[in-house]
C-alpha positions as CSV (number, residue, x, y, z in Angstrom):
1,X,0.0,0.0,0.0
2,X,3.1,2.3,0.8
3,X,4.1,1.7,-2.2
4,X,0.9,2.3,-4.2
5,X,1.1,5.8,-2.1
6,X,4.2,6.8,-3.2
7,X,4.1,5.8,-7.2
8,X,0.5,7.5,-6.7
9,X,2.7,11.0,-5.2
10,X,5.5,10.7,-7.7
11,X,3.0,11.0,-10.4
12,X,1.2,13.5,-8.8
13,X,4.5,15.5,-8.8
14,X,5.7,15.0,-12.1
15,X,2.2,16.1,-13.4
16,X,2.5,19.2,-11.6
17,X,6.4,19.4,-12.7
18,X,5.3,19.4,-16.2
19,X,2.9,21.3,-16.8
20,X,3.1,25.2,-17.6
21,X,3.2,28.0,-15.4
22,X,0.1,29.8,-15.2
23,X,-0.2,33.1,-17.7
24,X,0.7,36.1,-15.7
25,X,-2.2,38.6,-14.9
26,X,-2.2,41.3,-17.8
27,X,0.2,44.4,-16.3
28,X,-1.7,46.7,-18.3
29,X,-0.7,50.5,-20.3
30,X,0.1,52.8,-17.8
31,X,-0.6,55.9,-18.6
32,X,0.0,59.6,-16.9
33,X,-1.9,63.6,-17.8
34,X,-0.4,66.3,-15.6
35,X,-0.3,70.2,-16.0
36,X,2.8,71.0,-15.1
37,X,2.1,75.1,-14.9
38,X,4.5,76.7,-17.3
39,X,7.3,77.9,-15.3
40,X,5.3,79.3,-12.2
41,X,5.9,78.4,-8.4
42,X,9.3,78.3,-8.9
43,X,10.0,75.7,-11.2
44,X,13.7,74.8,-10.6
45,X,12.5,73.3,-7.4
46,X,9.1,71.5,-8.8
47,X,11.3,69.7,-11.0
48,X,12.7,67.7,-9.5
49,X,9.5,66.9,-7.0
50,X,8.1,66.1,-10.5
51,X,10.6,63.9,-12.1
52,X,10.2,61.9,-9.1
53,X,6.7,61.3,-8.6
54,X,7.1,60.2,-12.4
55,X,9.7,57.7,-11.8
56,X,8.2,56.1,-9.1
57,X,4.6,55.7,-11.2
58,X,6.6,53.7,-13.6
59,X,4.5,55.1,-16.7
60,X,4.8,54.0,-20.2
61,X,2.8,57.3,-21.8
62,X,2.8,60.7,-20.1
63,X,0.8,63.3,-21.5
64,X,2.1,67.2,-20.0
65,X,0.5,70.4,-20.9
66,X,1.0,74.2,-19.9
67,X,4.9,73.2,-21.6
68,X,7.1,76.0,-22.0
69,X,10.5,76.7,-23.8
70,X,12.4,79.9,-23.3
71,X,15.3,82.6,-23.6
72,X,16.8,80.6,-20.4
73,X,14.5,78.2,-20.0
74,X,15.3,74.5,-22.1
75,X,11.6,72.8,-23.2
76,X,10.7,71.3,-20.2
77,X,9.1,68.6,-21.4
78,X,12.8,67.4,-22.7
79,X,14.1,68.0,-19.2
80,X,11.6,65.8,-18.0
81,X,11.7,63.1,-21.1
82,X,16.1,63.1,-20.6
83,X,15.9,62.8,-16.7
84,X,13.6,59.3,-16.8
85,X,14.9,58.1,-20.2
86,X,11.8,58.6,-22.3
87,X,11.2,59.8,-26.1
88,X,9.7,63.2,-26.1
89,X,7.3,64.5,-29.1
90,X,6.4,68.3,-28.3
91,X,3.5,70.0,-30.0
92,X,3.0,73.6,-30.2
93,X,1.2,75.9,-32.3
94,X,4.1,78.4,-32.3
95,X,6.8,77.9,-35.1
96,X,10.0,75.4,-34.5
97,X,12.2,78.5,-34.7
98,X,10.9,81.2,-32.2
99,X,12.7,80.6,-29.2
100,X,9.6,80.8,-26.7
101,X,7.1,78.0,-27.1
102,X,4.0,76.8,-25.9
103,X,2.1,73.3,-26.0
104,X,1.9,70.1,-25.0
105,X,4.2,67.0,-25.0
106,X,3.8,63.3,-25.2
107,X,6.9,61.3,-23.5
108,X,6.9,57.8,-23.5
109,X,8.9,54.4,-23.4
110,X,7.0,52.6,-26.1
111,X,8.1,51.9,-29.6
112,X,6.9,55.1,-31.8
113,X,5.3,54.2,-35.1
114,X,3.5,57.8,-36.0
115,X,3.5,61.4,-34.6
116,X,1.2,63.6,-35.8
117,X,-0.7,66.7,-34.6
118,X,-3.1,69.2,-35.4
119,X,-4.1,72.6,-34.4
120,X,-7.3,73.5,-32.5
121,X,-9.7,76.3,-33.7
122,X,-9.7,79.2,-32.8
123,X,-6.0,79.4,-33.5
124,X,-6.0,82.7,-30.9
125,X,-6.4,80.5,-28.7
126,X,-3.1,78.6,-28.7
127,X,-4.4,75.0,-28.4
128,X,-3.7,71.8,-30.4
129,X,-4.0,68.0,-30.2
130,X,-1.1,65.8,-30.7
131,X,-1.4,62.1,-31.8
132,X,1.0,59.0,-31.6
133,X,0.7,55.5,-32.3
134,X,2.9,53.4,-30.4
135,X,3.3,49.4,-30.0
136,X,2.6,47.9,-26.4
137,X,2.6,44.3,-26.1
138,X,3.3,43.8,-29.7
139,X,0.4,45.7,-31.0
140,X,-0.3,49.0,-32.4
141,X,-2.3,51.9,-29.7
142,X,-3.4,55.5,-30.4
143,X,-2.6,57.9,-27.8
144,X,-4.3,61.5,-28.0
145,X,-3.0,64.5,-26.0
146,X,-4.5,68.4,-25.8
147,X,-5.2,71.1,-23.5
148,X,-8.7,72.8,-24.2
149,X,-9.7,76.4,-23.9
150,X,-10.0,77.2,-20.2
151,X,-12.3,79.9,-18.9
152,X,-15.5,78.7,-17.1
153,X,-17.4,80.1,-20.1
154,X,-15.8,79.0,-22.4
155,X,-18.2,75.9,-23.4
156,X,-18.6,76.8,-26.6
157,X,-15.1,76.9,-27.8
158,X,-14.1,73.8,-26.0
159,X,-17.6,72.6,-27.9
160,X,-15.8,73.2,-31.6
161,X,-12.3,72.0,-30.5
162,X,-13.6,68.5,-29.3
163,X,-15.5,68.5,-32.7
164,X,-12.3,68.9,-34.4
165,X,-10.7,66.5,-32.0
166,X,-13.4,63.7,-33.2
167,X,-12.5,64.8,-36.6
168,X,-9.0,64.3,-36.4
169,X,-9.7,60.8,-34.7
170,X,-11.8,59.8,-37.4
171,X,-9.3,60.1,-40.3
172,X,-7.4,57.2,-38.6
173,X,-7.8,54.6,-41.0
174,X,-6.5,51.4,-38.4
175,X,-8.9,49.9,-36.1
176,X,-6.1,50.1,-33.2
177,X,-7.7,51.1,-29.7
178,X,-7.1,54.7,-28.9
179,X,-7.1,57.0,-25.8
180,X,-7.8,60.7,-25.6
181,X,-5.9,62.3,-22.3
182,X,-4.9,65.8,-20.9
183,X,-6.4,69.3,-19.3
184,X,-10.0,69.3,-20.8
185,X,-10.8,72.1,-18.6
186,X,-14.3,71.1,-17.8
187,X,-15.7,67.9,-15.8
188,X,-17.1,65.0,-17.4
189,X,-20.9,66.2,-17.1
190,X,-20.0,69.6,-18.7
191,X,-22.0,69.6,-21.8
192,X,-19.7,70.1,-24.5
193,X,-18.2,66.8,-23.1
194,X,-21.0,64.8,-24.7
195,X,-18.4,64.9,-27.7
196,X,-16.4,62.2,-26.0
197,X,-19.1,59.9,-26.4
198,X,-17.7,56.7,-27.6
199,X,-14.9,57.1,-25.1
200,X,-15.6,55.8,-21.3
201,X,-14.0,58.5,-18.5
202,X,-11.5,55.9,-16.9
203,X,-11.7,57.7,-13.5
204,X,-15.4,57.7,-13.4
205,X,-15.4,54.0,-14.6
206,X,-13.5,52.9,-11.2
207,X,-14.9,55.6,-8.8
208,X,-18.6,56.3,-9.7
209,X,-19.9,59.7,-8.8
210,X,-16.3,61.1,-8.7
211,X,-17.7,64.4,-9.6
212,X,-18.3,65.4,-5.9
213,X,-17.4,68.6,-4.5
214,X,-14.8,66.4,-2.8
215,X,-12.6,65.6,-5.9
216,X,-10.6,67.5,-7.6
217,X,-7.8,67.7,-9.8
218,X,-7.3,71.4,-8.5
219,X,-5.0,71.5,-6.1
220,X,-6.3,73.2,-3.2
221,X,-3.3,75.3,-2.0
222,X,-3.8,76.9,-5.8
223,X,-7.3,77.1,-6.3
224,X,-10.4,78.4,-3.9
225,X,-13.0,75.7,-6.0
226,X,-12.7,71.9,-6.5
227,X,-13.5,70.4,-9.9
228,X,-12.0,66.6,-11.7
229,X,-11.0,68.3,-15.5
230,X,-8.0,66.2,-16.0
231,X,-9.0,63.3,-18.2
232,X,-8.1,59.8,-19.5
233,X,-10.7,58.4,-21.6
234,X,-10.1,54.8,-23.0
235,X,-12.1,53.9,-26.4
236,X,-15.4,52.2,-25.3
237,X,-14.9,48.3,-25.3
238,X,-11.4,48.8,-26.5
239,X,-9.6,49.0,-23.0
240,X,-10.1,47.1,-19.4
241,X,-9.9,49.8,-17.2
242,X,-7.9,48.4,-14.2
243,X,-6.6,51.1,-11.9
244,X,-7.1,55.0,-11.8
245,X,-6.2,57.4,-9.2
246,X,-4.6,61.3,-8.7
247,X,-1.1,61.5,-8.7
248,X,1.4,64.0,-8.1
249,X,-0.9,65.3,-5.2
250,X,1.8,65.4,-2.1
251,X,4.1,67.8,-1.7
252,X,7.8,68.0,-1.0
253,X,9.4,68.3,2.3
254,X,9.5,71.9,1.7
255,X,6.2,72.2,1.1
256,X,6.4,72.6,-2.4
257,X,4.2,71.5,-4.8
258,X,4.8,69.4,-8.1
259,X,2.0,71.7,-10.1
260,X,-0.9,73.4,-9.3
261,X,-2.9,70.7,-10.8
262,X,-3.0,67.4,-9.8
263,X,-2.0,64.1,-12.3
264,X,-4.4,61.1,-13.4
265,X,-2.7,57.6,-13.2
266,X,-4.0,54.9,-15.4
267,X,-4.0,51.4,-15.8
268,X,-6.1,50.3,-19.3
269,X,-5.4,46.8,-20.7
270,X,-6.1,46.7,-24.5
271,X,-9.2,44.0,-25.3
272,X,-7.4,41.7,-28.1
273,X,-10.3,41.4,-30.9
């Protein structure tokens, strides 16, 4: 009977030997949008607080607006990009040559395939919409980053530049799943938001009713009102949406600040078709 036992255990065992491993739970795209606020609040010392917070996130895409480049002042985007080891693409409505620029940057880690971007009407307004299509986990994504028109009554423009965001999108011929991230500058119920439809608000999706006074993507030592316009929305039934959270949102031991805006973290894992 011992015997029986143990030929019955050894078998066991060598079942279990050979078989494979399990498949690892999906990681999932990590992904980052933070306003980094030009070069206010002294931004020698933010940078660092910044660069930091970054790293420790462990991103692959990070979508920064309010970027600035200077007399004096090197595209901080790059300095960001250089310090972590990421590709930058920088896109600005003011020409390559003019030594002070404005816009928005996408840095990540990925394999590029495209860059593209596009202006946003009205071109007064200094806003555009940036595209790239990168490969994560051997497939092509579409990441889009902006920074919409900002005054509180301002719906209407923000209304035309999402329409000409959807445009933009639409002239993608590739079925690859996309994401649309940055400063919107209005919540999710705003009504010119409805032109996201199509697009599920990644926040919202893991902490319904996230529009109370109590959340913001504001920070409080800059701002006397409270209000969640930082967005990553992940194509509807495109994406698993798997973690999402503010970031950048404690400040240094000094009591400085990484930006007067808080950062959305991410965690979407593409839906294989």
């Amino acid at each position: 009977m011992r015997r029986l036992i143990g030929a019955c255990l050894a078998l066991l065992l060598a079942a279990c030997a050979s078989s494979p491993p399990p498949d690892p739970a999906p990681r999932g795209l990590r992904v980052v949008t933070l306003n980094i606020y030009h070069d206010e609040a002294d931004w020698p010392a933010r940078l660092p607080l910044i660069i930091e917070q970054l790293r420790a996130l462990d991103a692959d895409v990070i979508a920064l607006q309010e970027v600035l480049q200077a007399e004096g002042l090197p595209n901080q985007a790059l300095s960001i990009g250089e310090a972590l080891g990421y590709s930058v693409q920088f896109v600005s409505n003011d020409p390559p040559g003019r030594s002070r620029r404005y816009g928005n940057a996408l840095l990540t880690r990925l394999p590029v395939l495209e860059q593209d971007w596009t202006p946003l009407a009205p071109r007064e307004d200094s806003r555009s919409l940036g595209h790239a299509r990168l490969r994560f986990e051997g497939a092509p994504i579409d990441v889009y980053f902006t920074h919409l028109h900002h005054t509180q009554s301002g719906g209407a423009i923000r209304r035309r530049q999402l329409q000409d965001l959807r445009t933009f999108i639409a002239r993608r011929p590739s079925p690859a799943p996309s994401l649309v991230l940055g400063d919107f500058n209005a919540p999710v119920t705003a009504p010119e938001m409805a032109a996201m439809e199509g697009y599920v608000d990644s926040f919202g999706s893991v902490h319904p009713g996230a529009d109370a006074r109590a959340m913001t993507t504001l920070n409080p030592h800059f701002f006397d009102f409270r209000a969640r316009i930082d967005h990553v929305f992940a194509e509807a039934g495109r994406f698993e949406v798997l973690d999402a959270r503010t970031v950048l949102d404690t400040p240094g031991a000094d009591g400085t600040w990484p930006s007067d805006h808080f950062g959305i973290f991410v965690v979407a894992q593409p839906i294989a078709r």
